[in-house]
N, C-alpha and C positions, 0 to 999 in steps of 0.2 A: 504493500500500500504506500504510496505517494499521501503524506500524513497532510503535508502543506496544501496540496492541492484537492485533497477529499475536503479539510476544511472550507475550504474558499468555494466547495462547489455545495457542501450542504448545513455548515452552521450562519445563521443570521450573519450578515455585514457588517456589525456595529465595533469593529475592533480594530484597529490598523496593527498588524503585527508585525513584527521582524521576524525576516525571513530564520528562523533556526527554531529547531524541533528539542524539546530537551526529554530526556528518557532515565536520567535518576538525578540525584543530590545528596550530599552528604553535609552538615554545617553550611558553610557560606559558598560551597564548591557544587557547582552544576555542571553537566555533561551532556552533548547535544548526541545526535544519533548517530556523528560519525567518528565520534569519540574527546572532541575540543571540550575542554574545560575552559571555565568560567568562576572568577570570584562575582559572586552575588550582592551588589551594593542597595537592594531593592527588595529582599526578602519577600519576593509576592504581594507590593505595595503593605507593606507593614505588618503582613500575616506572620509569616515564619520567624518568629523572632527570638528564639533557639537554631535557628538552621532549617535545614530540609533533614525530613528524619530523622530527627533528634531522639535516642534511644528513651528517654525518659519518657517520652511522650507517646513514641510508640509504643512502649512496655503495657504506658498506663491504659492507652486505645486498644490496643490487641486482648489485654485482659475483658475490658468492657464488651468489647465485641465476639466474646466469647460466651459469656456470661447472659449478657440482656441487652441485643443492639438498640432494642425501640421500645418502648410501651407508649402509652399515649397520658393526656395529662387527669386522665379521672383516675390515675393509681399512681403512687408514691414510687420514689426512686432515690436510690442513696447517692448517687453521682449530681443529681441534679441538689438534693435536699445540703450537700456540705460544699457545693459550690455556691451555691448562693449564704449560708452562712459563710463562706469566707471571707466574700465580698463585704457583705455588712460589716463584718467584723474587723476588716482593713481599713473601713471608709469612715464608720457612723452611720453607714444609710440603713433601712428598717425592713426596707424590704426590696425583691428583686422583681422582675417580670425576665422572661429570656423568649428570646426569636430565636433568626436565624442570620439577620445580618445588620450592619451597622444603617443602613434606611428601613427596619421594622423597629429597632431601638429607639430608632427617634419619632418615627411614626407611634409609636409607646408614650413617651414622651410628650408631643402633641398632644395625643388623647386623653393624657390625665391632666394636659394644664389646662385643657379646655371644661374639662369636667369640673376640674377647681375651679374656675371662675364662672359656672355657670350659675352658681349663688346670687355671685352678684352682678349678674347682666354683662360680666366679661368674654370674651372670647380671642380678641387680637392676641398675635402672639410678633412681638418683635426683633426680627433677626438683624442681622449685618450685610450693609453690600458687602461684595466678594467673598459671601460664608459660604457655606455647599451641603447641603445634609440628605442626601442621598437621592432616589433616582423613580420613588414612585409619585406619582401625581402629587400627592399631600408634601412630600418632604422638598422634591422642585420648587413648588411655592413656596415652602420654606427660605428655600435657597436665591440668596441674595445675587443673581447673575443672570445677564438679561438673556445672556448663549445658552443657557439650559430650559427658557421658555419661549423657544421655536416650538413651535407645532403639533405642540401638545394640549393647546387651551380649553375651553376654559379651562383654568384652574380653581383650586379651591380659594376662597374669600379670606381675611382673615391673616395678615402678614403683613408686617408693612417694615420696611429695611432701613435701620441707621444706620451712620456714618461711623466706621471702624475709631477705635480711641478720641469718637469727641463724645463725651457725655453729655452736653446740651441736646446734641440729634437726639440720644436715646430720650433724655427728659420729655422732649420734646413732643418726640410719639407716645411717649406714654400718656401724657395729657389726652393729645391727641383724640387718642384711640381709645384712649380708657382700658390698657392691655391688658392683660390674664400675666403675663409671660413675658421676660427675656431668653432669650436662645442663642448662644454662638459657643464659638471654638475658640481655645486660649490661645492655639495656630490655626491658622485659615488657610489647611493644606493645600487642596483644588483651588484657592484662590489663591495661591503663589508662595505659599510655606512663610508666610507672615506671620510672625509673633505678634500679638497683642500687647500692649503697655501693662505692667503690673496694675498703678495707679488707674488707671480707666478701669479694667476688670472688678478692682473694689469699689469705683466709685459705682458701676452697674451695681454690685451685688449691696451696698449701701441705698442707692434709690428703689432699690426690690423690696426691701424691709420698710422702707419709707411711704411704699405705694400699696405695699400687699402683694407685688407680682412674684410670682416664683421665679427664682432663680436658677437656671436650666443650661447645663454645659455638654455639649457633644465632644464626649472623648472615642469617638469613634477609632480614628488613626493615634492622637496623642495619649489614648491610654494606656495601661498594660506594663508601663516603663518606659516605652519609649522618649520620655520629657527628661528622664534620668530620676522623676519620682514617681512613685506606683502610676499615679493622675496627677497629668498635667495643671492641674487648679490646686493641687496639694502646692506648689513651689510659690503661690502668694499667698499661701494662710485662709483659701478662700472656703465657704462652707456652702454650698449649692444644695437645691431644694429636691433635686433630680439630674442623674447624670446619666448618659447613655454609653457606651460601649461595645465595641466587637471586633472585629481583623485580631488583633495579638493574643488577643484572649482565648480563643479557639487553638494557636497555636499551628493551625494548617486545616480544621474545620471548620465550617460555618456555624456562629453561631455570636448573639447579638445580647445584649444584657441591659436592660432599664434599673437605675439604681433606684429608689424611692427613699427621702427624708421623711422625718417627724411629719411634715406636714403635712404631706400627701400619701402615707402609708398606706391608710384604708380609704382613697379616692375609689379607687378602680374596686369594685367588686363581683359577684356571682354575674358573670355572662357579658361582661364589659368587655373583655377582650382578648383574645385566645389564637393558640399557633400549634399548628399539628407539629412540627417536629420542635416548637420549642422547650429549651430542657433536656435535646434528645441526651439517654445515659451517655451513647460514646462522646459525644461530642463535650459533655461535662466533663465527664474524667480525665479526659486529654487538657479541659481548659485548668482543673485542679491540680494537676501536674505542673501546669504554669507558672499559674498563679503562686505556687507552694514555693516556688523557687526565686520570686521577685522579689528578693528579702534586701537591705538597707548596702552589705555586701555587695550582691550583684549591681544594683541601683547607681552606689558607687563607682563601678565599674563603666557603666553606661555615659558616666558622668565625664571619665577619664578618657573616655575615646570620643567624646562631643567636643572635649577641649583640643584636642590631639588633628583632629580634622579641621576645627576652626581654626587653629594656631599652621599646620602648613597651607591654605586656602586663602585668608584672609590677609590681603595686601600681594598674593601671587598674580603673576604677569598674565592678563587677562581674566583678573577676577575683580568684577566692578563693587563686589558687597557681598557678605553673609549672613542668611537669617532663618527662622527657626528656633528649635528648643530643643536641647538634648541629641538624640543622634535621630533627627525630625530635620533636615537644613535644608535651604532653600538658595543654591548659587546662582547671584549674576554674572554673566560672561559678557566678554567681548563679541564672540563670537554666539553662533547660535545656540540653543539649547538642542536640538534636532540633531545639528551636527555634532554635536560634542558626542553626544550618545550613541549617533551610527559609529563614530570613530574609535571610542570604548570599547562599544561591541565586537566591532573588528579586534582590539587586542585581548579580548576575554575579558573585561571590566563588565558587568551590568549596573547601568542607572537609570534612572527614571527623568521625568519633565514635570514638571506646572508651571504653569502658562507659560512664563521666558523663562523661567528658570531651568537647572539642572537640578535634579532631584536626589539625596540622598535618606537611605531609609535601610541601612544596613540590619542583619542579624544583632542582636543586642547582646551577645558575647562573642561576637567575631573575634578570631584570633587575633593578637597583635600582627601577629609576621603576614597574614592574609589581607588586613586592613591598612598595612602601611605599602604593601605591593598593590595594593588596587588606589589608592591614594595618589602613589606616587605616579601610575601610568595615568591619573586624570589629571593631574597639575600637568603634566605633557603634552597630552590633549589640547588642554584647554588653553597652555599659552604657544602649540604649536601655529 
């Protein structure tokens, strides 16, 4: 079978791929099908964040998948029942809801802030231009980016987008609209791997308490460690009302996680809202494998390889700025971001893009000797 060209002739078009088939992984090391290796700077857009295959992860999935792959959710499950105590137990938050991917986490999300404010004749929910919260009708609108509401309209009512770090815009709508809700991302991945201001971030979650809105953070991509702390909102001291969650957390599964605060714990009740494979056992136990492993140690560690790329990157020949959190970054070039990426690929480097940037989203214990040889061929690259 011709892999590349069965795809092209019978999966949907919605993908622009690079041309290479890959057929195993080991850690941050991938292998195409005619044998070329590859360091992975992209871990499956922020999924694999152990590696590909990661033995611990496997150990924990193969046991589950032996055991009890599926039940459904009118019967108890122990993979599902201590992954979500974990969570709570890491966070403060009270309670969990789980999907299957990081746009039903926030479509989660949604639905209980809406429910929360329907007491009091609320329902706006305020997000950010250039924020992105995933890909089904409700989370589009969500999503502050005029290029993701091509030709899908109407959309849903109910959203209305501030201006990233000024807190007047946010005040402003909230007036406005008389919102239920703020919503965004502490990095604004799909919108250009942009860090948010500490001080803006507390001044939202400050006018949230001030207004009654809930305060709602999509850690979808910046969860899990990737920010260098469990959650990204953990590094300003912040306390959110509802956080959503998925890609890292699964560990190379699908699978999506709404965090629920004090205040909205028992929002959502009997029939409100539901997922056939959310919860599923394998897909838990593999995220508890994770999770159990994200400890202040590792976190550390994450921390030490964000500074480590920053510091060779930052003032290199053709690199106009760095930004990001943790080992989340988001490179400006001189040159294209497109290019930069075909020309990696060609040396066995994998990276990613958002918008102009170049995209980094490594394995979160990538070797040293693997991350400074894939480093060192894109500072090449990118001032060749």
């Amino acid at each position: 079978m011709n892999i590349q060209q069965t795809c092209e002739t019978y999966v949907a078009n919605t993908y622009k791929r690079y041309p290479v088939t890959f057929v195993r992984g080991a850690g941050a090391h991938l292998w195409d099908e005619e044998g070329r290796e590859y360091v992975d700077l992209g871990s499956g857009i922020a999924v694999n964040i152990f590696g590909v295959s990661d033995p611990v992860w496997v150990g924990a999935v193969t046991k589950q998948l032996n055991a009890l792959p599926h039940t459904c959710n009118l019967y108890y499950a122990e993979s599902c029942a201590r992954l979500a105590e974990m969570l709570c137990q890491r966070t403060g938050m009270q309670k969990v809801f789980f999907s299957n991917s990081g746009a039903e986490a926030n479509e989660c999300m949604i639905k209980a802030a809406r429910k929360y404010g329907e007491a009091t004749g609320r329902s706006t929910i305020i997000t950010l231009k250039d924020s992105f919260h995933g890909r089904t009708i409700a989370t589009l609108a969500a999503t502050g980016q005029d290029v993701f509401h091509q030709h899908f309209g109407p959309f849903p009512a109910g959203f209305a987008y501030a201006e990233p770090n000024d807190i007047n815009s946010v005040r402003a709508l909230s007036e406005r609209e008389n919102a239920c809700a703020v919503m965004l991302e502490v990095v604004q991945g799909e919108g250009g791997v942009r860090a948010l201001d500490g001080d803006f971030l507390r001044g939202v979650e400050a006018l949230c308490r001030e207004k009654d809105m809930l305060f709602c953070i999509d850690e979808v991509q910046t969860g899990n460690g990737r920010s260098g702390q469990l959650y990204a909102y953990m590094t300003y001291g912040l306390a959110p009302d509802i956080v959503s969650t998925a890609k890292g957390l699964g560990g190379g599964l699908p699978i999506g996680a709404t965090l629920l605060g004090g205040k909205v714990k028992d929002t959502l009740t009997y029939g409100d809202h539901g997922s056939t494979f959310g919860g599923n056992p394998v897909a838990c136990a593999g995220a508890v494998s994770i999770l159990s492993r994200l400890d202040e140690e590792f976190l550390q560690g994450v921390r030490e390889r964000a500074d480590y790329i920053r510091g060779e990157l930052a003032g290199a020949k053709g690199v106009r700025g760095v930004d990001g959190l943790g080992l989340m970054l988001g490179i400006e070039t001189e040159k294209s971001a497109g290019e930069i990426v075909s020309a990696c690929l060609a040396r066995g480097v994998l990276v990613l893009t958002a918008k102009s940037k170049v995209r980094l989203l490594p394995p979160l214990n990538i070797a040293w000797d693997d991350l400074k040889t894939a480093v060192a061929v894109l500072k090449e690259v990118i001032a060749a």
